[in-house]
C-alpha positions in Angstrom: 3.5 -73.1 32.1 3.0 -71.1 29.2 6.2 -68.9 27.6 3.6 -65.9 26.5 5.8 -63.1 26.1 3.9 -59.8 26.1 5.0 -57.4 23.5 2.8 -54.9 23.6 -1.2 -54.7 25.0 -2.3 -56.1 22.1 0.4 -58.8 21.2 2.0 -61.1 22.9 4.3 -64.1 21.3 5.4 -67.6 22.1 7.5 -70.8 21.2 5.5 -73.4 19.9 2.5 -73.8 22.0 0.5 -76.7 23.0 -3.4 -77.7 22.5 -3.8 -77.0 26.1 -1.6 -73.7 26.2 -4.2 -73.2 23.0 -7.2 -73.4 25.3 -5.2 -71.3 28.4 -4.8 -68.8 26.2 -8.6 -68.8 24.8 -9.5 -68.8 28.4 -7.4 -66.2 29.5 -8.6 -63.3 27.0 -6.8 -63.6 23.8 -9.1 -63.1 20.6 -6.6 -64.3 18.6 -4.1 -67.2 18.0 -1.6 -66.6 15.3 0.8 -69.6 13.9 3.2 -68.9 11.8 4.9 -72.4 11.5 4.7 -74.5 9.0 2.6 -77.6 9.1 4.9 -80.8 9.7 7.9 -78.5 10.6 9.3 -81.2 13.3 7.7 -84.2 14.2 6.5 -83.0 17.6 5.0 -80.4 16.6 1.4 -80.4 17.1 -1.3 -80.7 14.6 -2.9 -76.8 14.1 -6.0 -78.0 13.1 -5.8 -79.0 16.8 -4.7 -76.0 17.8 -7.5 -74.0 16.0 -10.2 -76.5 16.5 -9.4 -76.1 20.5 -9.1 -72.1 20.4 -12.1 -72.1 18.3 -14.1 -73.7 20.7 -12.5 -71.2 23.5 -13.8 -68.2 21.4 -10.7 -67.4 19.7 -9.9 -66.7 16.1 -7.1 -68.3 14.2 -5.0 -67.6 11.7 -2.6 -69.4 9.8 0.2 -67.5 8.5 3.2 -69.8 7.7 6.6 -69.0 7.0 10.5 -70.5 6.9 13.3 -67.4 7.4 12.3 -64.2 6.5 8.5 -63.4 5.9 7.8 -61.3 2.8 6.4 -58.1 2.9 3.1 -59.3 2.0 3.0 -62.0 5.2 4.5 -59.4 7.5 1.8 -56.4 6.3 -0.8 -59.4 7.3 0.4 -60.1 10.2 0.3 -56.6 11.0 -2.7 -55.8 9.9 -4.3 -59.1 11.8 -3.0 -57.4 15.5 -4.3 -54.4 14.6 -7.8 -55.4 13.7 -8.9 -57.8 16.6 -10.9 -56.9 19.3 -8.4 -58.2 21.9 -5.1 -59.4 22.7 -3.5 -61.7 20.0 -1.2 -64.8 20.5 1.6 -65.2 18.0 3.9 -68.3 18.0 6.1 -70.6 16.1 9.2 -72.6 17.0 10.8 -70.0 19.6 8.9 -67.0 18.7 11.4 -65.3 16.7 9.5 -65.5 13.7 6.3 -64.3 14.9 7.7 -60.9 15.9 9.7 -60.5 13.5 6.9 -60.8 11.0 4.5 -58.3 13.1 7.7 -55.7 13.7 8.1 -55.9 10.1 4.6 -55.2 8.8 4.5 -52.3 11.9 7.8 -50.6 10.5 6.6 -50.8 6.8 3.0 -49.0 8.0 5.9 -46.2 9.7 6.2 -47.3 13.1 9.4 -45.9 14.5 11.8 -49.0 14.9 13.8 -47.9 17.4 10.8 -48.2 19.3 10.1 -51.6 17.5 13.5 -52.9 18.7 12.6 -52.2 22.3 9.4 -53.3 22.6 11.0 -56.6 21.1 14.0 -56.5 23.4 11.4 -56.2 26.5 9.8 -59.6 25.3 13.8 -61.4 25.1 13.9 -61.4 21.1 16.8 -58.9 19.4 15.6 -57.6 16.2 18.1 -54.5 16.2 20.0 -56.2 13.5 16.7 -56.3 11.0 15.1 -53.2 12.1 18.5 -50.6 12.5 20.7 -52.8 10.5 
């Protein structure tokens, strides 16, 4: 069963996902499949020309926006800015998810998005980012 965590209407984030949770989620009304893992990260991960090839054929988008720690301002602005342009709800995911928020709570707190707010809307998915947003 697939961990999608809904963060807000529009995003929703998850651990690593598979090539089928790929095509449940291109089923299921996302318009959009973010990964923001690294290719070859672990050696079970899967392939995310897989990933892409099977959301692609599902009639989702994908995006590839790697990172390892903290994403720069640039990555998390993108990230950002991909969630707010698609016509749909977007998928986010990497290794437990952490990442994937952080990187869109990020780009929405540097485009003024109260983070207070931010923190909460994280908190009601299971990730704490009240240390990076009100630290």
């Amino acid at each position: 069963m697939p961990q999608f965590r809904k963060v807000t209407d529009r995003l929703s984030v998850s651990p690593q996902i598979t090539v089928e949770e790929a095509r449940e989620a291109a089923a299921s009304g996302f318009v959009l499949i973010i990964n923001n893992r690294p290719e070859a990260e672990a050696p079970d991960q899967p392939r995310g020309a897989d990933i892409e090839a099977v959301a692609r054929a599902g009639g989702a988008a994908y995006l590839h926006l790697p990172f390892a720690g903290r994403p720069t301002p640039e990555l998390a602005k993108a990230q950002a800015e991909a969630v707010a342009a698609a016509n749909g709800p977007v998928l986010a995911f990497c290794r437990s998810g952490t990442r994937s928020i952080t990187a869109w709570a990020l780009g929405e707190a540097e485009g003024g998005a109260d983070r207070e707010e931010l923190v909460r809307l994280a908190a009601s998915a299971g990730y704490d980012l009240a240390p990076l947003l009100l630290g």
